[in-house]
N, C-alpha and C positions, 0 to 999 in steps of 0.2 A: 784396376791399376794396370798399368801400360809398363812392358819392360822386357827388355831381351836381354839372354845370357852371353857374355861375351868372353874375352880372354881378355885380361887386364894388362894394364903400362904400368909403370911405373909413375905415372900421374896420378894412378887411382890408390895407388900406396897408403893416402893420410885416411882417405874413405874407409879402405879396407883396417886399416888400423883403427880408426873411431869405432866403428860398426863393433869389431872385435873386441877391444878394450871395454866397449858399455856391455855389450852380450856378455861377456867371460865371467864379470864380475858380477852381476846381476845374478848370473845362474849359479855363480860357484862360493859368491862372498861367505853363504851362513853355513855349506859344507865340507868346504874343505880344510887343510889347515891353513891356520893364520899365513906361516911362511909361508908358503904355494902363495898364497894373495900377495904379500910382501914383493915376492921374486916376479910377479905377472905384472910389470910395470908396464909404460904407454910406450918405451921405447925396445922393452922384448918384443912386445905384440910387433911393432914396426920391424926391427928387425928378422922376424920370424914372415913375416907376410911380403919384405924384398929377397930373400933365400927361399921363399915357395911361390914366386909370381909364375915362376910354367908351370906350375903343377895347379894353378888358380885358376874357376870361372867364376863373374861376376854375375850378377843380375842388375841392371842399369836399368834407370828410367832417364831417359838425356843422359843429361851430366853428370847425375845421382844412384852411389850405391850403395842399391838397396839390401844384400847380403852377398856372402861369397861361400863357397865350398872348395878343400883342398882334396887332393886325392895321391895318394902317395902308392904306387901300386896296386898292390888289393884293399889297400886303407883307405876309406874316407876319413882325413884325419882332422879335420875339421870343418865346422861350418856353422854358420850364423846370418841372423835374417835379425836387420831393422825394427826396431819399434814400428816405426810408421809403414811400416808391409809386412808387417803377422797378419795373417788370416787372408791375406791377397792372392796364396798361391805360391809367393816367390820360392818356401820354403820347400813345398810339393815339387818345383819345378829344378831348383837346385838337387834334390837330392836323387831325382830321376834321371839327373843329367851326370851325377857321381857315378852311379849305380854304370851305366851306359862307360863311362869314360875305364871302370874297375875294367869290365870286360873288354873292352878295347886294349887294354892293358895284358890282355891274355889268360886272365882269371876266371874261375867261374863261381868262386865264393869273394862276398867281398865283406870284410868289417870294420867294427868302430867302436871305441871306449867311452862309457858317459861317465862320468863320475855318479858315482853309490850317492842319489839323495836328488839328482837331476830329473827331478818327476817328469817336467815339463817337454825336457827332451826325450825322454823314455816313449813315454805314452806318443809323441810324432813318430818316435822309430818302430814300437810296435806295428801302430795304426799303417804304417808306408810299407808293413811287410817284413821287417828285421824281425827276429831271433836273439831275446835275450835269454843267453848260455850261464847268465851268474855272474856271478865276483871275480876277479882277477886283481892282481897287484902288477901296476904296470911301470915302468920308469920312465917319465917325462923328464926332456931336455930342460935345464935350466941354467941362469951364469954362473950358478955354483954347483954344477953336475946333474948330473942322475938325482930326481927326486918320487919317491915310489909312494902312488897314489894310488887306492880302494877304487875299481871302477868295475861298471855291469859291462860285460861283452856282448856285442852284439853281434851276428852275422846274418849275408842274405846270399841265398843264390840268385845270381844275374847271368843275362845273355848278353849277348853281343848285339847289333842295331839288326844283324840280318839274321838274326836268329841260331845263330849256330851258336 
């Protein structure tokens, strides 16, 4: 599969919402609570992915994207890969490119929240080199506040591109 990481428009907005909205649910429908799914509607995801488009790179193939990763400081604070580009890469290549953007940010530890039951994502974070630290109760933004979800913490130490 063919596909460079780019920085996204505001054209790539619905993509990055689609991709979002089917991965979130997918992974989090039979673990988290009901509400949390409730409050994760098609037009939070949208609005959380135009308030994080600088902090956003894509993975494109053309026209087509195929996951995205956010990075909030030392947070990878999120990211998700396409049905049709699992096992391609894209997700090896995203989260190499978080990892790189932490440091560039000035960091040299950088982390990320799965939710407790996210096998699927776990076992990529392991395998990529993260450090799951355990349980933590963290509060996620939502329209009705602060919502405090069970997640495994993870951290990695990263360098910066030149090595320092």
């Amino acid at each position: 599969m063919h596909y460079s990481l780019e920085r996204p428009t505001k054209g790539h907005v619905e993509q990055i919402c689609a991709v979002w909205v089917s991965g979130w649910h997918e992974a989090h429908a039979d673990i988290v609570p009901r509400r949390l799914c409730e409050l994760r509607t098609e037009d939070s995801f949208r609005d959380r992915a135009l308030e994080n488009l600088a902090c956003t790179r894509i993975a494109v193939d053309g026209a087509n994207v195929l996951g995205f990763c956010m990075v909030k400081g030392d947070e990878l604070y999120q990211m998700y890969v396409s049905h049709v580009a699992r096992g391609s890469g894209v997700a090896k290549a995203l989260i190499g490119d978080a990892e790189i953007r932490v440091a560039a940010n000035g960091y040299d530890l950088a982390w990320l929240a799965c939710a407790v039951g996210n096998h699927r994502a776990s076992r990529f974070y392991e395998k990529s080199g993260w450090v799951n630290l355990g349980r933590r109760v963290v509060n996620l933004d939502t329209s009705e506040g602060d919502f405090p979800l069970d997640v495994w913490l993870f951290e990695k130490h990263v360098v910066a591109r030149d090595g320092s």
